[in-house]
N, C-alpha and C positions, 0 to 999 in steps of 0.2 A: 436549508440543509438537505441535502443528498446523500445517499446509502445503497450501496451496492453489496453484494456477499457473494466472494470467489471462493474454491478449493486450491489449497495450494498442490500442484502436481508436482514437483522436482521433488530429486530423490536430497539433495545437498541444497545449501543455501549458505553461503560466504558474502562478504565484506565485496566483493566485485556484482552481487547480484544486487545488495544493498543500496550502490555508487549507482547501479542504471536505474534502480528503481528512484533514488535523489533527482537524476537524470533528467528523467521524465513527470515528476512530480514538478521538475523549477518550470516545464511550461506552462503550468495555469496559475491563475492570480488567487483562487481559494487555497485557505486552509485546509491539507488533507492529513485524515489519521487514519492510520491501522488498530484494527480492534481483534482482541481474539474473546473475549468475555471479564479476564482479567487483567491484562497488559494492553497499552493506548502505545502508540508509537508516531510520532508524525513524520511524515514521506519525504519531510524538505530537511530533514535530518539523519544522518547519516552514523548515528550515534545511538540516536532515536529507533532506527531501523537494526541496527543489530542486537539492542536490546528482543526486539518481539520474538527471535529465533523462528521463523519460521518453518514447522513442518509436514513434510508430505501427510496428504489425506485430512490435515484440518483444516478447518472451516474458518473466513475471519471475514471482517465488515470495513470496506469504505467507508468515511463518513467523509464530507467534503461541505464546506462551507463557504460560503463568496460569490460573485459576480458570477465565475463557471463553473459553479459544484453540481450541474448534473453531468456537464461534461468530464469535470474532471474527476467525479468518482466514478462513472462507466469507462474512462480508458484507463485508470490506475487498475480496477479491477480483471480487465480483460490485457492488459498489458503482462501485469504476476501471472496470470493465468496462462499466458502465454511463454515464461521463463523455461 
């Protein structure tokens, strides 16, 4: 298991940042979830993602599980980060 922890920078966060985040989440074969402390969200879910609501200036955790979970929690993390 892998773990990474971004700040989210956008000012807004919609059901289309959700879909890229799905996006980019279906290329690796681990398990990834979003973490804020009290809401889990996982990345290949798109249901799952607009539940976390993501907001500017807070803090949340990759966790990534599988075959590519250091890769795939260092580019989910610096991907948001990059939104």
């Amino acid at each position: 298991m892998d773990k990474f922890t971004f700040v989210y920078h956008k000012d807004t966060y919609n059901a289309y940042d959700a879909q890229r985040i799905v996006f980019e989440a279906a290329k690796f074969k681990s398990e990834i979830i979003f973490e804020d402390g009290t809401k889990r969200g996982n990345a290949k879910s798109i249901i799952g993602l607009l539940s976390m609501k993501f907001l500017k200036g807070d803090q949340y955790t990759v966790i990534a599980e599988g075959p590519d979970s250091l890769a795939a929690a260092r580019a989910m993390a610096d991907f948001i980060s990059s939104l």
